[in-house]
C-alpha positions in Angstrom: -16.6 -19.5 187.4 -15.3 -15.9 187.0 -17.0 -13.3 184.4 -15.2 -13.7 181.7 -15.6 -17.4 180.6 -19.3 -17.1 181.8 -19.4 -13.9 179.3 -17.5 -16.2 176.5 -19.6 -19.3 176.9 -22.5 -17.6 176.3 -21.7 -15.3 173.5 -20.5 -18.7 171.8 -24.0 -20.4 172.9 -26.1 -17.6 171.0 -23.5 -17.9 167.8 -24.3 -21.9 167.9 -28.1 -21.5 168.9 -28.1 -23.8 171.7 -28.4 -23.5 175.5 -25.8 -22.7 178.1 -25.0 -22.8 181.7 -27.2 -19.5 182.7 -28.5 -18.3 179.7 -32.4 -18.5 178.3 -32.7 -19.0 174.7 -34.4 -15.5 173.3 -38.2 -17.1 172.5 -38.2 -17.5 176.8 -37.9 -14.1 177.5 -41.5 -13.6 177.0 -42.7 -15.5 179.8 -42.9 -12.8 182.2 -44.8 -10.9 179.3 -47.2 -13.6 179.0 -48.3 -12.8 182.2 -50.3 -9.4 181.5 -54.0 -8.9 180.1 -55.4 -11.4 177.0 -56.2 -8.0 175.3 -51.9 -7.4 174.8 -50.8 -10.8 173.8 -51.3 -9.9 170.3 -48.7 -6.7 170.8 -46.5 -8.6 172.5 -46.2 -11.3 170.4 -45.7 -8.6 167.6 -42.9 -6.8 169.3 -41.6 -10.8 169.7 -41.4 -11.1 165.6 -40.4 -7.8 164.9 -37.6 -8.3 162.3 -34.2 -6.6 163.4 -33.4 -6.4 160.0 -36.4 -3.2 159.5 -35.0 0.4 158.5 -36.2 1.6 161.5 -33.9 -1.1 163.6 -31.2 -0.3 161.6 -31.0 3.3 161.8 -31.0 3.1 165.5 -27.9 0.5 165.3 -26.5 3.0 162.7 -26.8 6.0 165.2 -25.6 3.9 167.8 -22.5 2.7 165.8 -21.8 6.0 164.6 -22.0 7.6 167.8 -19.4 5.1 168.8 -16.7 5.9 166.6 -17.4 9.4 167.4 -16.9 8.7 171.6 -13.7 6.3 170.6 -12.6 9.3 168.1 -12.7 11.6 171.0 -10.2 9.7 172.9 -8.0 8.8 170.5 -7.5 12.6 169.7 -8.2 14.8 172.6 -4.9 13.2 173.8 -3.0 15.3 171.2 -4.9 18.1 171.1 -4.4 19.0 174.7 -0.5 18.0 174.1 -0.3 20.5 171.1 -2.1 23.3 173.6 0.2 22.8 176.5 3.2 23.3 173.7 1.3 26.7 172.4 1.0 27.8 176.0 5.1 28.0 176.0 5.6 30.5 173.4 7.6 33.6 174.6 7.7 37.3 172.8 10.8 38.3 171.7 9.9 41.3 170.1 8.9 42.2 166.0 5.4 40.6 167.0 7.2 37.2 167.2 7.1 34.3 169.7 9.3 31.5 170.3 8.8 28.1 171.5 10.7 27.4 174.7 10.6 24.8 177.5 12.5 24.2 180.7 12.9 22.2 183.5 15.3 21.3 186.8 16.9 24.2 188.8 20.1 26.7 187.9 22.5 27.8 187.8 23.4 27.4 185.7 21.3 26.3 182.8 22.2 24.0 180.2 20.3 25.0 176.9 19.7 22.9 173.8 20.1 23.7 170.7 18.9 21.2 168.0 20.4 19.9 164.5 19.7 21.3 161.1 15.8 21.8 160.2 14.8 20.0 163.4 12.8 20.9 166.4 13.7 20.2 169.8 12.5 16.8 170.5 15.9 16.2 169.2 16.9 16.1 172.3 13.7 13.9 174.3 16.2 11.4 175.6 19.3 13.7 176.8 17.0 16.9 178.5 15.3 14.7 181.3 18.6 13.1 182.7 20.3 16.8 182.8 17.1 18.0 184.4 17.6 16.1 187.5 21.4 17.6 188.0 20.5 21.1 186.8 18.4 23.2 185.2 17.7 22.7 181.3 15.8 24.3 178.4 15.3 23.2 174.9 13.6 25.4 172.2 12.4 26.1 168.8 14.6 28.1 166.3 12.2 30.3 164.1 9.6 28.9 162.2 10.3 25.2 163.3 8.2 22.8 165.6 5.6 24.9 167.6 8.1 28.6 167.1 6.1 31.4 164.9 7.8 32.3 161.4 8.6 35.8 161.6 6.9 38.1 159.8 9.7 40.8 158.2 8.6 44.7 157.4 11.8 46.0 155.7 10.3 49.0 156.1 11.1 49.3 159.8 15.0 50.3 160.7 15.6 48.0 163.4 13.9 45.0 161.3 16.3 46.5 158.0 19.0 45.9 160.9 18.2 42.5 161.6 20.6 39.5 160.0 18.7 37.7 157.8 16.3 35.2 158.1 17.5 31.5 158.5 21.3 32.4 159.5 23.4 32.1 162.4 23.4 35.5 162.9 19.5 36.6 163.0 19.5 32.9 165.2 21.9 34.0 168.0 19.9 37.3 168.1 16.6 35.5 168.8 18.3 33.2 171.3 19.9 36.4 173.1 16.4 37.9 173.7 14.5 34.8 174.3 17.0 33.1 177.3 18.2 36.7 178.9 15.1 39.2 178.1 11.9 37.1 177.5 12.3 34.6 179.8 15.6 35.6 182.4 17.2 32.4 182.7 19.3 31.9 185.4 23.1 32.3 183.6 25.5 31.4 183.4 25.2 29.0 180.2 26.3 25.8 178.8 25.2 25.6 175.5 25.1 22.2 173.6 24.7 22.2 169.6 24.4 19.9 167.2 25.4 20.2 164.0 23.8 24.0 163.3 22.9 24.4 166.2 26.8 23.9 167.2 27.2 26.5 165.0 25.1 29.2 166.7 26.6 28.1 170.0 30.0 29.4 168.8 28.4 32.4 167.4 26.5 32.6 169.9 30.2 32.2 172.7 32.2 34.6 170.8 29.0 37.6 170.7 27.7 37.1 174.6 31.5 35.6 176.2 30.2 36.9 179.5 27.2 34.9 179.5 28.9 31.0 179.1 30.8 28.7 181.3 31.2 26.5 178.4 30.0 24.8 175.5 29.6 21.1 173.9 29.6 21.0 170.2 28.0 18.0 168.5 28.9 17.2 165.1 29.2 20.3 164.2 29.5 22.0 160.6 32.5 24.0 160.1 33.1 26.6 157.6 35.2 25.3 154.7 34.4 22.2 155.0 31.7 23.1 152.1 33.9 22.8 148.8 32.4 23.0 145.3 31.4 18.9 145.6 30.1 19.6 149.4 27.9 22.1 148.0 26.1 20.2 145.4 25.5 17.3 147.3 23.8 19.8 149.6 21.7 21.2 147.3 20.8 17.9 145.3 20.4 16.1 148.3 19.9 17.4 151.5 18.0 20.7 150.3 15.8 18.8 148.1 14.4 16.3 149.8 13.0 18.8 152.5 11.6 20.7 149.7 9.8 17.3 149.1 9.0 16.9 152.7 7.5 20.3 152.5 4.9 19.6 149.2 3.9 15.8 150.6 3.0 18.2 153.4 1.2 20.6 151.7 -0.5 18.4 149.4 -1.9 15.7 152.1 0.3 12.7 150.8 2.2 13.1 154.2 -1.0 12.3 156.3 -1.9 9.5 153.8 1.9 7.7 154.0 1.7 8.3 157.7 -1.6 6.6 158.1 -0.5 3.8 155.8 3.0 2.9 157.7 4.8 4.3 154.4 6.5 6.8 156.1 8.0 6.7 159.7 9.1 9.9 161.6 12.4 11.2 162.3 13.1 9.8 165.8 13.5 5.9 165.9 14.2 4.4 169.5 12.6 2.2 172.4 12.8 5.0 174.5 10.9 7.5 172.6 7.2 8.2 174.3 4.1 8.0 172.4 3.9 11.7 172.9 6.9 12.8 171.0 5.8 10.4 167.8 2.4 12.5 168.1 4.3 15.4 167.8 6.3 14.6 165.0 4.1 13.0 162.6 2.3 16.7 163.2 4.9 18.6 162.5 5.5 16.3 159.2 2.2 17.5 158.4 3.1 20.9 159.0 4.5 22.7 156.1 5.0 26.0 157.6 8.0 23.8 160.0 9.3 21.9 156.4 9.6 25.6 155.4 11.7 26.7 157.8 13.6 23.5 157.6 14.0 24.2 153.9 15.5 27.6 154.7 18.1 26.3 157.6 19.4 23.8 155.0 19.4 26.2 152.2 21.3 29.0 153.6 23.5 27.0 156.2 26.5 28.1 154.0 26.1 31.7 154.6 25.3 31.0 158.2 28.9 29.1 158.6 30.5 32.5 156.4 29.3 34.9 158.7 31.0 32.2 161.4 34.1 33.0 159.5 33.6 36.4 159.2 33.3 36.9 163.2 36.4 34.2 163.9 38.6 37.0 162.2 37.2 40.0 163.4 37.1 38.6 167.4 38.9 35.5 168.8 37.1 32.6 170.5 37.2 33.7 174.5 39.8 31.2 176.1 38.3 31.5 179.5 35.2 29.3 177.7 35.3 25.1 178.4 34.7 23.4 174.8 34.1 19.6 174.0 33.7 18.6 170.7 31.9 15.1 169.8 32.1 14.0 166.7 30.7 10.6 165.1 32.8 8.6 162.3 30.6 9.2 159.4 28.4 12.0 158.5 26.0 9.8 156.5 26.8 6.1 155.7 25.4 6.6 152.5 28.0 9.3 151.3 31.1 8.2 149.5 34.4 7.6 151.2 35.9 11.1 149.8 33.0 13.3 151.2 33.1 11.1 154.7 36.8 11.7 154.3 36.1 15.7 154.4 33.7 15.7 157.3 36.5 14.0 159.4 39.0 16.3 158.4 36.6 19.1 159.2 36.3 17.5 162.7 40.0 17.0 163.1 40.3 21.2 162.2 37.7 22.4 164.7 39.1 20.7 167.6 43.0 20.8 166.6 42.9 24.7 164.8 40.0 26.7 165.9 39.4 25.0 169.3 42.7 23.8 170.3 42.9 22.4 173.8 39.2 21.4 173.5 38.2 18.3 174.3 37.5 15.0 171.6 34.8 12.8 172.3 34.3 9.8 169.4 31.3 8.1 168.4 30.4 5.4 166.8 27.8 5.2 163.3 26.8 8.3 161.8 25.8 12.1 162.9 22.0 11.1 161.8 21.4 9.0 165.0 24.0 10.7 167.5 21.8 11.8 169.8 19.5 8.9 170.1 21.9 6.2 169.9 24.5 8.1 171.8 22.0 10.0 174.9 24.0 8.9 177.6 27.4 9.4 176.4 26.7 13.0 175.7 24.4 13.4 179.0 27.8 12.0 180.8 29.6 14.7 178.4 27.3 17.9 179.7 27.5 16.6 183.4 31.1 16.8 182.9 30.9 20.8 182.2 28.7 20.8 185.1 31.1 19.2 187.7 33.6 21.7 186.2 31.5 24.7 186.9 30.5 23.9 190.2 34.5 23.5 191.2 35.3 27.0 189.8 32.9 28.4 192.1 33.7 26.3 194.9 37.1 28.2 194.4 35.8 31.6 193.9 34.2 31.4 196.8 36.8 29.8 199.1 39.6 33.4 197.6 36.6 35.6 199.2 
């Protein structure tokens, strides 16, 4: 008979009060007691009738029950804590006595580096970076003030702070990326920059500021200036823009933590694939309203960001020596109405027909929402793609040495 029925079968005895194969009723365990001086019988028949149910018995089951919870506690949340300090221990000066949250993996060149969808932090892209990783080298980060990044703090007072763009936009973003991959942290160039949605935005920005520094570039959804016409503009606002500000007082108020611990509210990032570490680190940032901040922000002024894209398109083409891919899903959300889908497409069909033209056009299925969860490996095939390309243009550079 192994342990574990033995265990049952007696556990079940003591609930029924009879005897079992092995076990001795409680009354019996005082015969090897019995055995001492007349002169103790007395105390040990007292210690025999003690009633369990005495304060002094139950504090010591209280401490013990307590103490419990505690150990259990400690493992459920040490876990996460050491998680959240590894994440802290990546965060690189760029300068202005502000740090930025970046992470990389795999070997370059060159190096493929993430950049993540409107007001979200980089575990955007948990199911695409570890397949690139084992081809090449990879980094995803943190724009200002989201995920683990610091929000910047902003003395006016200072010229080269006056100078900065301002906080939220494309243009103070591509800044922040320039010093954090090629001063802060070196990476090995060149780049292939993949962006989703603003994040495809910056890339751009990012292509036609630093040409020298890209092999090529893979927009995802992205947002394209004009596409944000008077009825764009308020669905933005009433919509999109307001339900972070939402987001950002459930979080400041504690109703966040309470809906989370109830199953009312689910995070984000909805897949099979998704770890148990990346859930961890969601539901804290959901929690976090300093992130929802920033989130706010990136939403609120993402039309200026794609008018100072506009502005820079006039005053300096797109470098045609630069590899571009744009993939683009059917609907923006499936809860918009036919005429606003309508206007996304056509903003689709304009970036890769008039201000990409020659690029590439990868479809997708469903909506922009779930593109890169639902999509990984059809965009992990699309970056490998940029990678075979690269490696044949220096195959030829070297063979005309």
């Amino acid at each position: 008979m192994t342990i574990l029925p033995r265990f049952t079968v007696e556990i079940t005895s003591i609930l029924l009060n009879k005897k079992s194969v092995g076990y001795t009723p409680y009354p019996a365990i005082s015969s090897g007691i019995m055995k001492k001086r007349k002169g103790d019988t007395k105390t040990v028949q007292k210690e025999q009738i003690k009633n369990p149910t005495e304060p002094g018995v139950k504090e010591k089951r209280t401490r013990r029950s307590w103490w419990g919870m505690f150990k259990y506690s400690l493992l459920l949340l040490v876990p996460g804590f050491l998680n959240h300090a590894a994440l802290y221990r990546q965060l690189y000066d760029i300068g202005w006595k502000q740090k930025i949250f970046m992470s990389c993996s795999g070997r370059g060149p060159p190096t493929v580096i993430l950049d993540a969808p409107t007001g979200q932090s980089s575990d955007a892209w948990t199911l695409i970076e570890p397949e690139i990783a084992k081809v090449c080298r990879v980094c995803h980060y943190d724009r200002a003030g989201l995920g683990f990044s610091e929000r910047p703090f902003v003395n006016w007072s200072e010229p080269q702070q006056a100078k900065r763009g301002k906080l939220s936009t494309s243009e103070r973003m591509v800044e922040d990326f320039h010093r954090l991959f090629t001063l802060s942290s070196d990476q090995p160039g060149p780049f292939i920059l993949v962006g989703s949605e603003l994040g495809a935005v910056n890339a751009r920005f990012y292509t036609q500021m630093f040409a020298n520094d890209i092999s090529s570039v893979v927009l995802i959804n992205p947002l394209v200036e004009g596409m944000f016409n008077e009825e764009w503009k308020k669905l933005w606002l009433e919509q999109y823009v307001s339900s972070q500000q939402a987001l950002q007082f459930f979080a400041a108020t504690g109703l966040t933590r309470i809906a989370l611990i109830l199953g009312l509210m689910k995070t984000p990032f909805q897949h099979n694939l998704i770890s148990l570490n990346v859930t961890l680190r969601q539901k804290h940032l959901l929690c976090k309203p300093a992130h929802l901040s920033a989130a706010v922000d990136e939403f609120f002024f993402l039309n200026e960001s794609l008018a100072q894209m506009n502005t820079l398109r006039k005053l300096k083409p797109f470098p045609q020596s630069v590899d571009v891919t744009i993939v683009s899903s059917d609907l923006f959300d499936e809860k918009l109405s036919r005429e606003l889908n309508q206007i996304w497409s056509a903003a689709q069909d304009q970036i890769s027909n008039v201000l990409h033209p020659g690029s590439d056009r990868i479809n997708l299925s469903g909506t922009s929402k779930f593109a890169l969860l639902q999509h990984h490996n059809t965009i992990v095939n699309v970056i490998k793609t940029h990678l075979v390309k690269w490696k044949k243009k220096q195959a030829k550079h070297s063979k005309s040495l």
